[in-house]
C-alpha positions in Angstrom: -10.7 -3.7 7.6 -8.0 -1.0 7.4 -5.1 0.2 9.7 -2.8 2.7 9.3 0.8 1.8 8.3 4.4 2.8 7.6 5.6 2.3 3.8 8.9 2.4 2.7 7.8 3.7 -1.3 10.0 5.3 -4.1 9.2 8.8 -5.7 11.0 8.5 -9.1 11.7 11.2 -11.0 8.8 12.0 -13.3 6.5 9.4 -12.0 2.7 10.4 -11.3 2.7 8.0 -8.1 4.6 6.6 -5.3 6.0 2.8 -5.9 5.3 1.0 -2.5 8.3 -1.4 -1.6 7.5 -2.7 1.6 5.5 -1.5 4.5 5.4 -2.5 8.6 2.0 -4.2 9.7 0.5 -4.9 13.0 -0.1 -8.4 13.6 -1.6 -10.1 16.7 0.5 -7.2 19.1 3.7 -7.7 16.5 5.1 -5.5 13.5 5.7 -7.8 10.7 7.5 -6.2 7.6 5.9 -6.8 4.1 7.8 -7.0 1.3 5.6 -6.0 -1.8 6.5 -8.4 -4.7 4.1 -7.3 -7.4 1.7 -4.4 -8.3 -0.9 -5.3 -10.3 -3.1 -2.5 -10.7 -2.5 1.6 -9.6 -5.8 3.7 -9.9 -6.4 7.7 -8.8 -9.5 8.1 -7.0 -10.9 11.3 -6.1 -14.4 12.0 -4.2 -15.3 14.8 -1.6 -12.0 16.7 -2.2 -10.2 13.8 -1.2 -7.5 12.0 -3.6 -6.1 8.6 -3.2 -4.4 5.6 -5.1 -5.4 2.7 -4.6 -2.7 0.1 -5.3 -3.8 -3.7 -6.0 -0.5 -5.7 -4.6 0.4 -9.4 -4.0 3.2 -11.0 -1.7 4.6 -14.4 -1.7 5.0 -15.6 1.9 5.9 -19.1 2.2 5.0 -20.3 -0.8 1.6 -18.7 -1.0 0.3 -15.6 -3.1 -1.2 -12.7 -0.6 -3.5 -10.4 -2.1 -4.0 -6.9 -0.7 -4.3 -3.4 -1.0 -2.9 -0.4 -0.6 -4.2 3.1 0.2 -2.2 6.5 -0.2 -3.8 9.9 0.6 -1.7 12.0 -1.5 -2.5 15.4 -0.1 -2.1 13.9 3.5 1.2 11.8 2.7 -0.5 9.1 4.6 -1.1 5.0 4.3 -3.5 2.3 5.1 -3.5 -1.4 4.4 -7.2 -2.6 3.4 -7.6 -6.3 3.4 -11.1 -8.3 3.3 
């Protein structure tokens, strides 16, 4: 499933991508606020004139690791959490 949603990310200086820090979700009518603890993998994908990265991410929410990813459309400065 994905949904559209707001990221608070860093453009550094001279890096190729943005570096997600935490993002807003919408839970069961609610917006929770993820913090993003680790980024495992970044990957540039590109297919029908479309380009995205992907980001591979995991939080640590009461004591448990949450895996998820990330979406960015670069050309569209837009977001979207996919989970399973």
């Amino acid at each position: 499933m994905r949904q559209s949603v707001d990221v608070l990310a860093v453009f550094d200086i001279g890096a190729m991508s943005p570096r997600p820090i935490r993002f807003k979700v919408l839970e069961h009518g609610i917006k929770t606020t993820v913090k993003v603890t680790d980024i495992i993998r970044i990957e540039w994908m590109g297919a029908g004139g479309t380009t995205r990265i992907e980001y591979d991410c995991a939080t640590v929410s009461d004591g448990r690791r949450i895996s998820y990813k990330l979406l960015y459309y670069y050309h569209e400065c837009r977001w979207e959490l996919q989970t399973a």
